[in-house]
N, C-alpha and C positions, 0 to 999 in steps of 0.2 A: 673176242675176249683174249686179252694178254696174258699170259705170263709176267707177272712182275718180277720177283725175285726168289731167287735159289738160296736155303740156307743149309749149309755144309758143316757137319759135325767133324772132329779136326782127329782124335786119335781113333785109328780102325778105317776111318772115312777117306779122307785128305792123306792118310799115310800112318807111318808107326802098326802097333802090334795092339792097342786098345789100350794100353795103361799107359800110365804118366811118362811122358818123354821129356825133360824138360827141351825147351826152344830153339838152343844152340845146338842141341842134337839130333832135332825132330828131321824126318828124311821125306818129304813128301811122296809116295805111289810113283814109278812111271807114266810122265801124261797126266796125272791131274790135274798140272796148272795149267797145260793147253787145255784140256776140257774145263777151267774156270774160265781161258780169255775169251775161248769159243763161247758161251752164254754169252757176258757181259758182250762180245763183237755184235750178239745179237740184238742186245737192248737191253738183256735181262741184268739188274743186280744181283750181285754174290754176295752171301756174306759168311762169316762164320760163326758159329754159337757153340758153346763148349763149359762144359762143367770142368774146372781146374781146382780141384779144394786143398791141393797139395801147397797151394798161393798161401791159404790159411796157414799151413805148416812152417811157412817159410822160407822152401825149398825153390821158390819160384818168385815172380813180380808178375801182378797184370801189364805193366811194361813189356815185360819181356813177351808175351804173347802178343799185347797190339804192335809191337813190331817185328814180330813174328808174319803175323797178319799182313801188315803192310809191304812186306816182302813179297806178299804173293799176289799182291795187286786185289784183293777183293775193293770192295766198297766200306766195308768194314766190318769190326769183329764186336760181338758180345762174349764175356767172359764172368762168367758166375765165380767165384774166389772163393767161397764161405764152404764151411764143413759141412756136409750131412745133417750134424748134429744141429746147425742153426735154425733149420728147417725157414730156410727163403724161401722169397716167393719166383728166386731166378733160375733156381738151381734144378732143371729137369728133372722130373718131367712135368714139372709145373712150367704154364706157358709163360714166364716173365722177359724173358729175352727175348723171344719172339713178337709181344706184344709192344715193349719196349723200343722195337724195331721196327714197328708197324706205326707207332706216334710219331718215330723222329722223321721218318721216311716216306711219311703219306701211302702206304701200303694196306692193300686190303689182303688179308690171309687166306682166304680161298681161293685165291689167284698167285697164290706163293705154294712152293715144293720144300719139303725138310727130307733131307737125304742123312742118314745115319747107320750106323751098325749094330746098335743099343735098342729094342721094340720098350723095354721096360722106360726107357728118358726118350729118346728122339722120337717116335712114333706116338708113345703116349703126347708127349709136348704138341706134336703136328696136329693129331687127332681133336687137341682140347680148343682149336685157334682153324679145324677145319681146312686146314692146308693139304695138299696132296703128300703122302706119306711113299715117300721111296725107301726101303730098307736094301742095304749091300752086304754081301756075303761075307766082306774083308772083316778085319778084326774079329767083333764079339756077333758078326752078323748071323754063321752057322748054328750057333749057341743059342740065340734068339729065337730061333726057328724052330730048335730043338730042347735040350735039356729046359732053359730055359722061356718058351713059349706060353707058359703056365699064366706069369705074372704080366701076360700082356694080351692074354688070350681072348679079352672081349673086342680085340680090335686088327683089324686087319690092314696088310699095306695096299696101299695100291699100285705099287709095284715090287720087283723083288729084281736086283740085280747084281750080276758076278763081284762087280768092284764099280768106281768113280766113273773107268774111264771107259772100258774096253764095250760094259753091256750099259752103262748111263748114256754113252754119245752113243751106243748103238743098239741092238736089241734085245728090250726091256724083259725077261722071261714071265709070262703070267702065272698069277698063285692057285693054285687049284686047276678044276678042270674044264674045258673051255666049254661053251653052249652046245648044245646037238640040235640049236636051231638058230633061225637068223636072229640079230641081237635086236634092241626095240628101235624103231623108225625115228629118226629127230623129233618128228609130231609129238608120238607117247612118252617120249624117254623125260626122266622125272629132269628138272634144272641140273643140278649138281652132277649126274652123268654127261649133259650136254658141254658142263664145262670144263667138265677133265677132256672132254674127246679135244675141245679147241684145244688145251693144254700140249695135247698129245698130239698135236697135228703143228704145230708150234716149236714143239721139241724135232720133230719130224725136222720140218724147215731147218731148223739151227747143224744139225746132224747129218740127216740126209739118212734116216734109218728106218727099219720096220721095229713097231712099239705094239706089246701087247699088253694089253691089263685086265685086273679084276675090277669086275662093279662091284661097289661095298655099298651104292647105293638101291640095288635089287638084290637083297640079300641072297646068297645060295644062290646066283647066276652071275658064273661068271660072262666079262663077254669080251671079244676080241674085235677091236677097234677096226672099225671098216674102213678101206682105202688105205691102210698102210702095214 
């Protein structure tokens, strides 16, 4: 089982401080467009998804973000534009861009990864479309984890990484605490952990890295991915 596609949250994630940058000024991470070519070299689509409601103010163009976008080589971008107040059905942590993304592209979502800094939009959004949930530390990712953890606390990531580039192409830190026994055999192991591990064996390939993660589908066991 493949990996399809990787979806990259753009300010905290891809670069910037977590708040509005407009485009002409946004400075991507060190290495995180090589760790974007590196996916896509493997087969895997990139894309981006991002809540911009500053668009609504004025202050911006979804223009200016798709060719933002296009600059960095992904496959393409989704871009939520509307305020808060509109309450869309695109603007995370409602899954609409991800879904949106899954009809135009022939994409199944539990073989796709959403990588973000936000647990409250990016992880909720992943979690609702069953996509593998990577949270990064950069931007609002500390905050996430912390202060605010509250409004996102029924859900956990399945993975937790430094930043984009340095622990996403190389090793994944696991959330909590690891098994004090061997983890379940492929026989027992329920579908949905068999297909993170090919996920994770996958990412392995592309990277050439050791990947730990939590099972969120054995509640309260965590387990650390065998052979790598």
């Amino acid at each position: 089982m493949n990996l399809q596609a990787v979806f990259l949250d753009r300010d905290g994630t891809i670069g910037g401080t977590g708040q509005f940058i407009h485009p002409r000024d946004f400075v991507p991470y060190e290495g995180a467009l090589a760790a974007v070519q590196r996916l896509r070299a493997a087969g895997v689509k990139v894309f981006a998804f991002t809540n911009q409601w500053q668009i609504s103010l004025g202050n911006a163009t979804e223009a200016d973000f798709q060719a933002e976008f296009a600059g960095y080589g992904l496959n393409g971008a989704y871009v939520c534009p509307h305020h808060p107040d509109d309450r869309c059905e695109c603007r995370k942590p409602r899954p609409g861009m991800l879904q949106r993304a899954a009809a135009e592209h022939g994409l199944d979502l539990s073989r796709c990864a959403v990588v973000g800094d936000v647990g409250g939009t990016d992880m909720l959004a992943a979690h609702a479309v069953g996509a593998v949930k990577v949270l990064v530390r950069t931007g609002w990712g500390e905050g996430s984890l912390g202060e605010h953890r509250a409004g996102w606390g029924h859900v956990e990531p399945d993975y937790v990484a430094a930043d984009l580039v340095r622990r996403w192409v190389g090793y994944l830190a696991p959330v909590g605490r690891r098994w004090a026994r061997s983890p379940p055999t492929q026989r027992h192991a329920p579908e949905g952990l068999l297909r993170r591990r090919e996920i994770a064996h996958q990412l392995k390939s592309v990277f050439s890295s050791r990947i730990s993660r939590r099972c969120t589908d054995c509640p309260g066991l965590p387990v650390r991915v065998p052979g790598l």
